[in-house]
C-alpha positions in Angstrom: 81.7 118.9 100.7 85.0 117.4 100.5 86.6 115.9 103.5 90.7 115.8 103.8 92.5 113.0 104.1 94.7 112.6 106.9 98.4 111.8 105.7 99.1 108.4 104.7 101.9 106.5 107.0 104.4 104.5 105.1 104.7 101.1 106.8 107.4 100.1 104.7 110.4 100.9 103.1 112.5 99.4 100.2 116.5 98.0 100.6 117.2 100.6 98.2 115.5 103.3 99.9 116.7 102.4 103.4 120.2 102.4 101.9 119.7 106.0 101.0 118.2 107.2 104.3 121.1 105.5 106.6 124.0 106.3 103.9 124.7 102.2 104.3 125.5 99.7 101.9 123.0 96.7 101.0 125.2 93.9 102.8 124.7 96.6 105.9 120.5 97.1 105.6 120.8 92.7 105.6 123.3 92.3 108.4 121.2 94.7 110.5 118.1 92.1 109.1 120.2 89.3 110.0 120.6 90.1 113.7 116.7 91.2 113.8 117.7 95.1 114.2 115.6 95.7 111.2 112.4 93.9 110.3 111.8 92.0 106.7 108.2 92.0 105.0 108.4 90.0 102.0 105.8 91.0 99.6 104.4 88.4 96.4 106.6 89.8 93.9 109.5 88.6 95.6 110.9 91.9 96.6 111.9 92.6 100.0 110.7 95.4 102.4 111.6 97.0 105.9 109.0 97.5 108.0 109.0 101.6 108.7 108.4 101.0 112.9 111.7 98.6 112.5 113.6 101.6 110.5 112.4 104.8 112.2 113.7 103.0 115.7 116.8 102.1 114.4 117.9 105.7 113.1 116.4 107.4 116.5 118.5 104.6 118.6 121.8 105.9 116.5 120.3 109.3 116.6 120.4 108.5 120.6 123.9 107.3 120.5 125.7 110.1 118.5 124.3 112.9 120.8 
């Protein structure tokens, strides 16, 4: 019998992905990183993640905002 598997949940995002879900430029994803509105993981390649929970509050605080 074969069980489903609930839905996996991202827990992070990467610069170049962020920069297509906000519509913002890279030096915008790291000034938001820079004043801790968005939430680095760095993982052992060297390449540089957002941690979903950091992004998915962001874009419902400017979701917030515009209405």
């Amino acid at each position: 019998m074969n069980q489903a598997q609930a839905p996996t949940r991202r827990i992070a995002y990467s610069l170049r992905e962020v920069m297509e879900l906000t519509g913002r430029s890279r030096w915008t994803i790291q000034r938001w990183i820079n004043r801790g509105l968005l939430k680095e993981i760095k993982i052992p390649r060297g390449q540089r993640m957002v941690q979903a929970d950091s992004l998915e509050a962001l874009m419902v605080g400017e979701a917030r905002r515009k209405a």
